[in-house]
C-alpha positions as a printed NumPy array, in Angstrom:
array([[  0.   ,   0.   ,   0.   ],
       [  2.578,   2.356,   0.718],
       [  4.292,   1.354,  -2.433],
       [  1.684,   1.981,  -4.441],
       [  1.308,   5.448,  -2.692],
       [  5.297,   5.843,  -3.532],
       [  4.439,   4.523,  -7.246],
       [  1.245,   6.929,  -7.737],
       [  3.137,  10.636,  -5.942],
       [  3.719,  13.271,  -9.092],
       [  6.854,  13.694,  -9.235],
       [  8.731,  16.7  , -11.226],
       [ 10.398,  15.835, -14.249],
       [ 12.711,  18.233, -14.666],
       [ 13.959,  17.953, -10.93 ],
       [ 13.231,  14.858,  -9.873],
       [ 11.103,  16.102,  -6.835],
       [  7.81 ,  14.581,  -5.858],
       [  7.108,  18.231,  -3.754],
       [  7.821,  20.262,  -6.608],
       [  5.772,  18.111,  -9.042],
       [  2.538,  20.038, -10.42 ],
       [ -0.742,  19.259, -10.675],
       [ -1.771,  21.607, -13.306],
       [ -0.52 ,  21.864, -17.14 ],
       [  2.763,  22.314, -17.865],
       [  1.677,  25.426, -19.49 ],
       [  0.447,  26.892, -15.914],
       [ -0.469,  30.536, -15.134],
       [  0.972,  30.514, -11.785],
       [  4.189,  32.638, -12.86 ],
       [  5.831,  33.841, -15.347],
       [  8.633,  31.279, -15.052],
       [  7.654,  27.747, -15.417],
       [  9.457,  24.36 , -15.197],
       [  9.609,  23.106, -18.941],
       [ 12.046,  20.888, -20.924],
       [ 14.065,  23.495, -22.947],
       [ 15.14 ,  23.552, -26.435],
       [ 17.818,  25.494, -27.139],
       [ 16.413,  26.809, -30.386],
       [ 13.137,  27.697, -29.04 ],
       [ 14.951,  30.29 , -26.588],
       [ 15.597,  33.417, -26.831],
       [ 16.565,  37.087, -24.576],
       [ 13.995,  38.992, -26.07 ],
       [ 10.874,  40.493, -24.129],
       [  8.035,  37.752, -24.146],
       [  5.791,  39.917, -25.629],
       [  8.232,  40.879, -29.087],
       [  9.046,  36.789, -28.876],
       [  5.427,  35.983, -28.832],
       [  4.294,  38.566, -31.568],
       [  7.596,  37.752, -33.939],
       [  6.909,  34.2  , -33.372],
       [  2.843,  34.394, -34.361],
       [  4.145,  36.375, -37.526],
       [  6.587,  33.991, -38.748],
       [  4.178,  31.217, -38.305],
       [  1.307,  32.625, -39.855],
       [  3.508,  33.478, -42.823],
       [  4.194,  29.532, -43.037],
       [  0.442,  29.088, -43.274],
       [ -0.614,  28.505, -39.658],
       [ -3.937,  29.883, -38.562],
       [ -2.612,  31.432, -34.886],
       [ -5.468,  33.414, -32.47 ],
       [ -4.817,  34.78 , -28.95 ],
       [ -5.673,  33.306, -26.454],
       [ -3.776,  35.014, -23.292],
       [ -1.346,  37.339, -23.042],
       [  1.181,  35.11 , -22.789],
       [ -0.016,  32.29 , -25.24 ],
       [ -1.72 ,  31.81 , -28.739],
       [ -3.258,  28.65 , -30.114],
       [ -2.337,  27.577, -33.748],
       [ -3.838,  25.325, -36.005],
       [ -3.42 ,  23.805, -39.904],
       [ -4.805,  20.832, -41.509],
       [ -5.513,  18.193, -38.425],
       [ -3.22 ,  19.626, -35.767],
       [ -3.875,  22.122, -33.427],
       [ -1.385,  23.285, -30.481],
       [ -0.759,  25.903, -28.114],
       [  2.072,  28.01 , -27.792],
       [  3.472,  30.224, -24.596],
       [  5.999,  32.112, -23.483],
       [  7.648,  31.103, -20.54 ],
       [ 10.603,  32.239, -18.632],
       [ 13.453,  29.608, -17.791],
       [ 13.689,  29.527, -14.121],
       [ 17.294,  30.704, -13.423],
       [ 18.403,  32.566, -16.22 ],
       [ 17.039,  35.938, -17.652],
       [ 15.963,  33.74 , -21.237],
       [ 12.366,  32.765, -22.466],
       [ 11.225,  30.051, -24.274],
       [  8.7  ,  28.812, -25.905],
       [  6.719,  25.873, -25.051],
       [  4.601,  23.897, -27.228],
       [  1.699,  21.63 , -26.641],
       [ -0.736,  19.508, -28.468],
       [ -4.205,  20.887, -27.777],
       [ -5.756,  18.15 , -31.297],
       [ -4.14 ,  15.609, -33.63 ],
       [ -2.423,  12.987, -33.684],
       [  0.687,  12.717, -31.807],
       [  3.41 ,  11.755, -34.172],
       [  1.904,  14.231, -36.448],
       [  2.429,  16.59 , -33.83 ],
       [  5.802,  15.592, -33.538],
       [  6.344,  16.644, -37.121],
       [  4.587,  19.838, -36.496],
       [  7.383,  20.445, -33.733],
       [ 10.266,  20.017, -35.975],
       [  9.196,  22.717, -38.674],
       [  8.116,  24.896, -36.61 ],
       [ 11.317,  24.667, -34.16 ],
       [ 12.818,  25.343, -38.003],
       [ 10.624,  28.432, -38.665],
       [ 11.242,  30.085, -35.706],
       [ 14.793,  29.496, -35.404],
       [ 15.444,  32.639, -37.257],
       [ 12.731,  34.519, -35.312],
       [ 14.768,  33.604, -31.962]])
């Protein structure tokens, strides 16, 4: 029983911490710094709301349909796939990324999606 307590605690993937883990999306409001895997291309010093703006641009220019949703985030679609980006800052340093997440569609799909558009904002970064 306690094991399966043990087994069944959240636990924080980016620190290993079963206090720190979250209960909430990965994409919470709670802060403006959030806990995220970080991909180096999808970070950048800029003010979040320039990144956000110069990142909706670019995208919409590669034929994504991108609406506002908050002031940090905007949800983008095309074809079958539909995902949600926000700007985050990375707890520690004075950087923010951007964090994507499915919202529709299929998840190696969405996969795909990540890869171009990690490669169409790489010059917006």
């Amino acid at each position: 029983s306690t094991e399966r307590a043990a087994l069944s605690t959240p636990v924080d993937v980016v620190s290993g911490d079963a206090t720190a883990a979250r209960p909430s999306s990965a994409l919470s409001r709670e802060g403006s710094e959030s806990r995220f895997a970080v991909n180096p291309s999808l970070t950048s010093s800029k003010e979040p709301a320039r990144l956000l703006s110069d990142a909706r641009v670019a995208l919409q220019a590669a034929g994504w349909v991108c609406a506002r949703l908050e002031q940090d985030s905007v949800s983008c679609s095309r074809d079958d796939v539909r995902f949600e980006m926000a700007v985050r800052g990375i707890n520690g340093l004075s950087l923010n990324g951007i964090k994507l997440r499915r919202i529709e569609g299929d998840v190696w799909r969405f996969k795909e999606v990540c890869v171009d558009v990690t490669a169409t904002l790489r010059d917006v970064m």
